[in-house]
C-alpha positions as CSV (number, residue, x, y, z in Angstrom):
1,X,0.0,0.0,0.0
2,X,2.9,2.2,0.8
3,X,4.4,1.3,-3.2
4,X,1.2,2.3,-4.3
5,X,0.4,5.8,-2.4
6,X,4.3,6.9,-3.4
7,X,3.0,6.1,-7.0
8,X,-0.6,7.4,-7.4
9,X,1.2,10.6,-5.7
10,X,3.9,10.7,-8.2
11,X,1.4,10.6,-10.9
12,X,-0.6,13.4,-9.3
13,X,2.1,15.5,-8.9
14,X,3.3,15.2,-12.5
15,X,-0.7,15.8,-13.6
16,X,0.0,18.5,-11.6
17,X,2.7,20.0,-13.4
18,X,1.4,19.5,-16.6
19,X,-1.7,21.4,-15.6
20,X,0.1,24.3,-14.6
21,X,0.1,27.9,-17.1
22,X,3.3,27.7,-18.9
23,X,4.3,31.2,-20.5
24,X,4.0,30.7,-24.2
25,X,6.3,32.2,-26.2
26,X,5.3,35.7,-27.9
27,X,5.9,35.3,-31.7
28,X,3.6,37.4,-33.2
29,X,3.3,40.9,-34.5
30,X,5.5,42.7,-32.4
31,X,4.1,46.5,-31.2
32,X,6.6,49.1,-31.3
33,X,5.2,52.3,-29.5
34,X,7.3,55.4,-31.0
35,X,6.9,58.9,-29.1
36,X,7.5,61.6,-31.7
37,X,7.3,65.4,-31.9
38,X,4.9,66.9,-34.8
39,X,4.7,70.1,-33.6
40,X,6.3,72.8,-31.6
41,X,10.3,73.9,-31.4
42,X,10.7,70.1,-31.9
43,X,8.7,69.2,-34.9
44,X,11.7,69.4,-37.2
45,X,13.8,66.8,-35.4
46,X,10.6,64.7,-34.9
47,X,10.0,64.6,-38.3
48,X,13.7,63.1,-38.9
49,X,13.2,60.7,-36.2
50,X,10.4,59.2,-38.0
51,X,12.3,59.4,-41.3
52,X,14.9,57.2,-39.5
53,X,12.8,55.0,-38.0
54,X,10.9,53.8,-40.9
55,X,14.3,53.5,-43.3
56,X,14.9,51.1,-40.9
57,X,12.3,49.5,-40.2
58,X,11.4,49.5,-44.6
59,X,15.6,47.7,-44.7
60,X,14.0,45.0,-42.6
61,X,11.0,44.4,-44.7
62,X,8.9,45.4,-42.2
63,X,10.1,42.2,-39.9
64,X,12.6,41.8,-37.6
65,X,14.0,37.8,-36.2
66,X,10.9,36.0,-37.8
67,X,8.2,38.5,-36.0
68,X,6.4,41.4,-38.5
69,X,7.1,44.7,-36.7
70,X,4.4,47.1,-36.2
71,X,5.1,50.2,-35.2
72,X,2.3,52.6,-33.7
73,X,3.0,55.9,-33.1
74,X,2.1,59.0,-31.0
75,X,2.6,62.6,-31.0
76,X,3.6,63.9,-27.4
77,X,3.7,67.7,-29.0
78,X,7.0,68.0,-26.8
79,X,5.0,68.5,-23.6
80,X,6.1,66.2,-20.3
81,X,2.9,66.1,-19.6
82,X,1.1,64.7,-22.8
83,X,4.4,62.5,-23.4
84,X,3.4,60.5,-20.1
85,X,-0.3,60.4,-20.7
86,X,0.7,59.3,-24.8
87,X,3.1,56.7,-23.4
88,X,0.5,55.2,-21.2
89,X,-1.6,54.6,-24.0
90,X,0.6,52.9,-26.3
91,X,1.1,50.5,-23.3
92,X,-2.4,49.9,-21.8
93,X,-4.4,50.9,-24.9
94,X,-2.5,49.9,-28.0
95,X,-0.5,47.2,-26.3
96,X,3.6,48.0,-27.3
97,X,5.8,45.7,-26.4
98,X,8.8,48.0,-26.7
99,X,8.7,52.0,-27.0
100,X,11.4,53.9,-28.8
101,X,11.2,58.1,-28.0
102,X,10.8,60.5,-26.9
103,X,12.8,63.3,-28.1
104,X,13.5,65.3,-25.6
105,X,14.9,65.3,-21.8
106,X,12.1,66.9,-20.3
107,X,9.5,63.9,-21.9
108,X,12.6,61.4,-20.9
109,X,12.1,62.3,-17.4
110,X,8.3,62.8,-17.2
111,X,7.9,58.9,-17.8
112,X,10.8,57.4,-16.4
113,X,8.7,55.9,-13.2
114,X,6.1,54.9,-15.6
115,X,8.2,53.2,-17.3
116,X,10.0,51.5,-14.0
117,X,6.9,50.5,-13.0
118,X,5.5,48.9,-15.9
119,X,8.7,47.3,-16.6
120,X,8.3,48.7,-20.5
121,X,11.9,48.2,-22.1
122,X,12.6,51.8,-23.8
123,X,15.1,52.7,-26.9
124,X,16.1,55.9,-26.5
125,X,16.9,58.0,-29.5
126,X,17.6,60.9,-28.0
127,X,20.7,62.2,-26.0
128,X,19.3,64.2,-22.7
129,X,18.1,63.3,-19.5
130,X,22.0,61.4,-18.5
131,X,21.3,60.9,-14.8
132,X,18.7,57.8,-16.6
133,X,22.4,55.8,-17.1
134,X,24.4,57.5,-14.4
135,X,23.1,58.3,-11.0
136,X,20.1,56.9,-11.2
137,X,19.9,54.3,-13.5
138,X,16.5,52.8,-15.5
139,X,16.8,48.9,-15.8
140,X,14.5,49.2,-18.3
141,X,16.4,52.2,-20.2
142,X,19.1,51.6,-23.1
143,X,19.9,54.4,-24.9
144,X,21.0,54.2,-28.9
145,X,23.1,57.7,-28.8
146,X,25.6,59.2,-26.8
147,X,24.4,61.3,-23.8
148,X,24.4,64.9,-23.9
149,X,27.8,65.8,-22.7
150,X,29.5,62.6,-24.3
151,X,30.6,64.7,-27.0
152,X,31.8,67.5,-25.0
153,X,34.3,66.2,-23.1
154,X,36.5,65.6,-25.5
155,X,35.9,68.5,-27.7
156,X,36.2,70.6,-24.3
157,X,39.9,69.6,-24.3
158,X,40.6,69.8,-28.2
159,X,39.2,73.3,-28.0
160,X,41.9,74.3,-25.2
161,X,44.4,72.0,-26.6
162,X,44.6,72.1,-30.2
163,X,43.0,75.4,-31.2
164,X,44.2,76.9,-27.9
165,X,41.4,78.8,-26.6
166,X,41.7,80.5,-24.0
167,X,37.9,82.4,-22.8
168,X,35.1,81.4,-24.4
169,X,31.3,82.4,-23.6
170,X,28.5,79.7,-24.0
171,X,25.2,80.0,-25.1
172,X,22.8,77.5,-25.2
173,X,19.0,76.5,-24.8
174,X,17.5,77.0,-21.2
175,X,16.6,73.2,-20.7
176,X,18.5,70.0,-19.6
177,X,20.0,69.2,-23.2
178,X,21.4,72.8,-23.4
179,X,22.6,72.8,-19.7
180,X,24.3,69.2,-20.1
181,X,26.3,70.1,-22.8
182,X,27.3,73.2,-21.9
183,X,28.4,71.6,-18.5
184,X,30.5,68.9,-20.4
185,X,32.5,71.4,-22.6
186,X,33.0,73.4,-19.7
187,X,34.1,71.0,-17.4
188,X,37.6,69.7,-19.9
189,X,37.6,72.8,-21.3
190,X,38.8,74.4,-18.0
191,X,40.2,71.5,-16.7
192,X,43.1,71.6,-19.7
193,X,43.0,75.2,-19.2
194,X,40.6,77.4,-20.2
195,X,37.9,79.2,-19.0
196,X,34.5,79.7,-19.3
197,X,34.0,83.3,-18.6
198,X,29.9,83.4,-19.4
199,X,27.0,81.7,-20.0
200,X,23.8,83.0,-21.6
201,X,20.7,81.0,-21.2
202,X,17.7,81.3,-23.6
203,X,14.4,79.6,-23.8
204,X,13.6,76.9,-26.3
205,X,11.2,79.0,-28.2
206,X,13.4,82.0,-28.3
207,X,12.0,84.2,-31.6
208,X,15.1,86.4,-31.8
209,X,18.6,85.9,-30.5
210,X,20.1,90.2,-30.8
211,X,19.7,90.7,-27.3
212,X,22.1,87.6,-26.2
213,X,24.3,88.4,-28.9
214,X,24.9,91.8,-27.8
215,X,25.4,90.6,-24.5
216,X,28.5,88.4,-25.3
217,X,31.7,89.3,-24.1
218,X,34.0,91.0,-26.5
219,X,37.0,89.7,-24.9
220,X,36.5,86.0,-25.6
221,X,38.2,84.0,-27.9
222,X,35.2,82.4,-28.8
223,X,31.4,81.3,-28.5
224,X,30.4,77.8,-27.8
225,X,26.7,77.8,-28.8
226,X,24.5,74.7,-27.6
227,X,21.0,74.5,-29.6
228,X,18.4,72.1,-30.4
229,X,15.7,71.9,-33.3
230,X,15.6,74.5,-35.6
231,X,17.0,77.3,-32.9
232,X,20.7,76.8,-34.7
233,X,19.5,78.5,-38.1
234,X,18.2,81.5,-36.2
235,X,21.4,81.8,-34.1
236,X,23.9,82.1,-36.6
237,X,22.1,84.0,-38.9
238,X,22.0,86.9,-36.3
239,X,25.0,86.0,-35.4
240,X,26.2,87.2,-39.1
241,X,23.9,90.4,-39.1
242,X,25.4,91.1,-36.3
243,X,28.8,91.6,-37.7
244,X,30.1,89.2,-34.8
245,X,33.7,87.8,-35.9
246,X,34.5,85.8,-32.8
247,X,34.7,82.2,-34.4
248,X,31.6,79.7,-33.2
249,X,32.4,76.6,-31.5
250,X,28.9,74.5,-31.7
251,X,27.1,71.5,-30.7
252,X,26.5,68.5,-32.8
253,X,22.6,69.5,-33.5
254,X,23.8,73.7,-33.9
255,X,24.8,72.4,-37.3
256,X,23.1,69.0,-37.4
257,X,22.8,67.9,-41.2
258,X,18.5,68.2,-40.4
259,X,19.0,71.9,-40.5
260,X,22.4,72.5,-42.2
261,X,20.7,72.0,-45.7
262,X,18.8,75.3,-44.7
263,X,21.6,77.2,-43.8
264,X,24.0,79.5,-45.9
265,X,27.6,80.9,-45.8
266,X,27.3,82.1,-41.8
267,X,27.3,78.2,-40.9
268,X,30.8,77.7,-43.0
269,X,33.9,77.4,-40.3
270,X,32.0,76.0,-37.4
271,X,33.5,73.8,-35.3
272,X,31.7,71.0,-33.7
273,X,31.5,67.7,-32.1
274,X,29.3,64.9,-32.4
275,X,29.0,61.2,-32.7
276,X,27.7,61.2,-36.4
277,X,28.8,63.1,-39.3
278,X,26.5,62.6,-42.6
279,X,30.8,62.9,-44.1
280,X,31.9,59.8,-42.3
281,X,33.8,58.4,-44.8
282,X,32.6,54.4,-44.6
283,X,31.5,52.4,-46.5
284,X,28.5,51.2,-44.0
285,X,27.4,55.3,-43.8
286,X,27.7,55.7,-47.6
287,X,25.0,53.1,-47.7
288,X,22.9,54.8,-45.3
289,X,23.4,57.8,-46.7
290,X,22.5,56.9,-50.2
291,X,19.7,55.8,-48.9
292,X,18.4,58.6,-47.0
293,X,19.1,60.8,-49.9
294,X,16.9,58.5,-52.4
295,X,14.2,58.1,-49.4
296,X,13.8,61.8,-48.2
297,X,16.2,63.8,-50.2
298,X,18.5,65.1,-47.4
299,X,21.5,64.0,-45.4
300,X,20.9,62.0,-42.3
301,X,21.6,63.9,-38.8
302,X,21.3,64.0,-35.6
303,X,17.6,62.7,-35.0
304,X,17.2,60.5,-38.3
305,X,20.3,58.3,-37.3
306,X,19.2,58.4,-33.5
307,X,15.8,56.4,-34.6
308,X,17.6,54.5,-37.2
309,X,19.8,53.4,-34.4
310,X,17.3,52.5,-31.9
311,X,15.7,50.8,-34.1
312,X,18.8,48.3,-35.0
313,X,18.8,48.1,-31.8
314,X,16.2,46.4,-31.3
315,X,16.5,44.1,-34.3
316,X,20.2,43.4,-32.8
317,X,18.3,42.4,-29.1
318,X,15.4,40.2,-30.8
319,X,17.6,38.2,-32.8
320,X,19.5,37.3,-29.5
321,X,15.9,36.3,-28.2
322,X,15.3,34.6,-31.6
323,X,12.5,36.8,-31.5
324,X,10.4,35.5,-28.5
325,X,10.1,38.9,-26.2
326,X,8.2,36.8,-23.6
327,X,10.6,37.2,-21.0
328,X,10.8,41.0,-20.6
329,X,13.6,40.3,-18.4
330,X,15.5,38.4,-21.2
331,X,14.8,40.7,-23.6
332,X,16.0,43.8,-21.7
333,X,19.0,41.8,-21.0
334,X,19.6,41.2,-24.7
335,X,18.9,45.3,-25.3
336,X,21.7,46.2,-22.8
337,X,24.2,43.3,-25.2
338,X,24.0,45.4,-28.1
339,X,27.2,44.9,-29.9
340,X,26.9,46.5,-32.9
341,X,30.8,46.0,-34.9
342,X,29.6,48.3,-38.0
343,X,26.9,50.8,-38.0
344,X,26.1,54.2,-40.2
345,X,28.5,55.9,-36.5
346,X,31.1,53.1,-36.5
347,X,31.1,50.1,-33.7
348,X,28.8,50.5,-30.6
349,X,29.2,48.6,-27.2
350,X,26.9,49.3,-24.4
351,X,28.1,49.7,-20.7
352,X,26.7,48.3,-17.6
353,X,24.9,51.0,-17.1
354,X,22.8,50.8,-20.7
355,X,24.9,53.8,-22.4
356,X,27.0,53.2,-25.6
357,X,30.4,53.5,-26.1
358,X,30.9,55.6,-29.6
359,X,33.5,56.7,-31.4
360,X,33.0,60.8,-31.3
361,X,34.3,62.9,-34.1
362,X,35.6,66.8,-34.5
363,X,34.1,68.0,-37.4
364,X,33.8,71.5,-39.5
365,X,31.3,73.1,-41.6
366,X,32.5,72.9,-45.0
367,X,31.0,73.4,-48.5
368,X,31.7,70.1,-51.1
369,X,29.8,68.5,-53.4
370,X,27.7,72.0,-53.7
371,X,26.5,71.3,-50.1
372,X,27.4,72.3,-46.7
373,X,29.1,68.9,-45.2
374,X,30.0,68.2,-41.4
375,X,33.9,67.2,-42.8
376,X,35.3,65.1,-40.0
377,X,38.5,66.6,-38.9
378,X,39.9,64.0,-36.0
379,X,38.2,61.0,-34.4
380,X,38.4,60.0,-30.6
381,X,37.4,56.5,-30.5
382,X,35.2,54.6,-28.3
383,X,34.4,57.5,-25.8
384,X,32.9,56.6,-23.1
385,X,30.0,58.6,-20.9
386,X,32.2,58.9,-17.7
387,X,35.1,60.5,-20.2
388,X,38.5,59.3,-18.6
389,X,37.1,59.6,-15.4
390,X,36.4,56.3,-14.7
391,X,32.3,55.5,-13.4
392,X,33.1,56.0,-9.4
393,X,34.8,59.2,-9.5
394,X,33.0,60.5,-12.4
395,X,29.4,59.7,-10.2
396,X,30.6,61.3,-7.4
397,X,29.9,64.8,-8.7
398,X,26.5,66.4,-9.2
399,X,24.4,65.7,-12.5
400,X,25.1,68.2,-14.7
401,X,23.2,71.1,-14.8
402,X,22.6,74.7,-15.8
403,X,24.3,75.8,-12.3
404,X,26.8,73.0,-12.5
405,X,29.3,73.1,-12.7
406,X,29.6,77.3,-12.5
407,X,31.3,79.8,-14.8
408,X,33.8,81.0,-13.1
C-alpha cells in the first residue's frame, strides 16, 4: 500500500505540473510604440526621427527575427505632460511591447517611473536626461546615442588643446540638453586650461537671439553655442547680421545635417563635435546615406540616425531572443548586449549602465559637393559617458546642470 500511495502521488504531482500555465512564447506581431514630436520647437527633429525609423524598419522588410514589426506611433507635441499620458496609452491601450522616444529630456524624465513600474523596455533616441544611465539608472532604459555631454568632453579639451582657446562664452538653450552640454564642454575645457567666462541661457522657443548676442563678451576667444531643433538657423544668422567675428564653436545639433541644408555661408567654419557626421567616410554610412538621400532627399543627422539606431537596436536584441520577447527580463538583458561592430557611427558597445560606447568625431562646416558637409576633422574612439574619469569618480559629482558646474 505504501508502493502504491508513493505512486498514485507521483502521478498526481506530475498531472499537476502538466496542468500548470506555462508562458507561451510571444511570436507574433511585435508593437513598437514610437513617441515623436509633430509640432512645436521640436517638430523638425521629430520629423527626422520618423524618417529614420521607418528606413529602418522598410531595410528589414517590415520584420525583424521572424516576427512582422508594427510600429504605432504617437505625437507627445513636446510636452512632459502629454508624453506621459501618450506613453500610457501605447502600453495599456495599444499594447507595445517596446517603445522607442521621446525626443527630448524633459519627456525622458516625465515617464521614467512609468516606465520603471511597468517594466516597459525603452530605446532611447535621444541624448538628454544622462542621470537615466548614471546616478540613477532605468533597468528598463538603453539608450542608442551618446548622452548629452559625451561629445563635449573631448571637444572641451581639443578646444583648449589644439585650437588653444583661451575664454570662451557659452550660449545654449534654457533646458536639460542645453545645460548638459554646456556643463560637459566646460568641465575639460577648463580642466586643460581654459575658462568659461559666461553663459547665456535662452528659452527653447526663443523668436530672436540680438539681445544675447549683444550681451557676449568682446573679450573672448570664442562662443560655444548649444542648440536644439531649428534654434541653430536663427542663431547664426543673427550672429552674421550682427557683424560678430568671434569664431563659433557648436554642438552637434547647432549644425546638425537636419537643418544644415537650410543654412547659408554664416554656418561655414564651425567647429563641432558629435558622434555622427553625414561625411563619415565608410563604407556602412555611404550606404545609409544613399539611402536617406533616395528616401527623403536630405543627409541623415542627428535625430534620423538616433531612430535608425534605436531601431537596429532592437532588431540586434530580438535576434539574440530569436524573437520571442516573452521574458521581458531576457529581452532587456539582450537590449543592454547590443554589440553593434559596424553601423552608419562606427562600432557600438553598451556599458553596464545601458549607455553606448561611440567613437565621437571633430568636425567643421565645410562646403563640397555644392552642399554644406560636417567634414570630419579627427576621431576619438570609443568615448565613453564617464570620459576618462572612470564610473566612481565621475558619479561622485552632481548631475550636470545649468548651475553646475559654474562659470567662473
Amino acid at each position: 500500500m505504501m508502493r502504491s500511495s508513493v505512486l498514485v502521488s507521483a502521478a498526481v504531482a506530475a498531472l499537476l505540473v502538466c496542468t500548470l500555465p506555462v508562458e507561451a512564447a510571444d511570436t507574433g506581431p511585435l508593437k513598437v510604440g514610437f513617441l515623436t514630436v509633430r509640432s512645436g520647437a521640436l517638430a523638425a527633429g521629430g520629423r527626422q526621427m520618423e524618417e529614420g525609423l521607418k528606413l529602418c524598419i522598410d531595410e528589414h522588410h517590415g520584420e525583424m527575427a521572424g516576427r512582422k514589426i508594427e510600429v504605432i506611433t504617437a505625437d507627445t507635441a513636446g510636452q512632459p505632460a502629454v508624453t506621459k499620458t501618450k506613453a500610457q496609452e501605447l502600453v495599456e491601450r495599444d499594447g507595445a511591447q517596446v517603445l522607442i522616444g521621446p525626443l527630448a529630456a524633459f519627456e525622458a524624465l516625465a515617464i521614467d517611473e512609468y516606465i520603471r513600474q511597468t517594466k516597459t523596455p525603452i530605446i532611447s533616441p535621444s541624448a538628454a536626461a544622462e542621470d537615466l544611465t548614471q546616478r540613477k539608472p532605468n533597468p528598463w532604459f538603453v539608450r542608442a546615442v551618446g548622452t548629452s555631454a559625451q561629445p563635449y568632453h573631448p571637444f572641451g579639451e581639443y578646444a583648449a588643446r589644439e585650437l588653444h582657446y583661451k575664454k570662451i562664452a557659452i550660449i545654449a538653450d534654457d533646458f536639460a540638453f542645453g545645460h548638459e552640454i554646456a556643463a560637459g564642454f566646460q568641465r575639460t575645457f577648463e580642466q586643460n586650461g581654459g575658462k568659461v567666462v559666461q553663459k547665456l541661457w535662452s528659452p527653447l522657443n526663443t523668436a530672436e537671439y540680438g539681445t544675447y548676442i549683444t550681451q557676449i563678451d568682446p573679450g573672448v576667444d570664442a562662443v560655444f553655442a548649444a542648440f536644439a531643433g531649428g534654434n541653430g538657423i536663427k542663431f547664426l544668422s543673427e550672429y552674421k547680421n550682427y557683424g560678430m567675428q568671434k569664431p563659433v564653436l557648436g554642438s552637434m545639433t547647432t549644425v546638425d545635417e537636419g537643418i544644415l541644408k537650410r543654412m547659408g555661408d554664416e554656418a561655414l567654419g564651425v567647429i563641432s563635435a558629435g558622434w555622427y557626421s553625414a561625411a563619415t567616410d565608410t563604407p556602412t554610412n555611404k550606404k545609409f546615406v544613399a539611402a536617406m538621400r533616395k528616401a527623403y532627399g536630405a543627409d541623415p543627422g542627428y535625430y534620423s540616425v538616433g531612430a535608425y539606431m534605436a531601431c537596429q537596436f532592437l532588431n540586434n536584441a530580438l535576434e539574440e531572443v530569436k524573437g520571442d520577447t516573452s521574458n521581458k527580463e531576457a529581452f532587456m538583458k539582450a537590449l543592454r548586449n547590443v554589440n553593434i561592430t559596424d553601423s552608419p557611427y562606427g562600432p557600438v558597445k553598451i556599458d553596464e549602465y545601458g549607455q553606448p560606447l561611440l567613437d565621437i568625431t571633430i568636425r567643421k562646416v565645410e562646403k563640397k559637393d555644392g552642399r554644406l558637409q560636417n567634414v570630419v576633422i579627427k576621431t576619438y574612439p570609443a568615448v565613453s559617458q564617464f570620459w576618462t574619469y572612470g564610473a566612481e569618480e565621475f558619479l561622485k559629482s552632481p548631475v550636470y546642470s545649468r548651475d553646475w558646474t559654474p562659470a567662473k
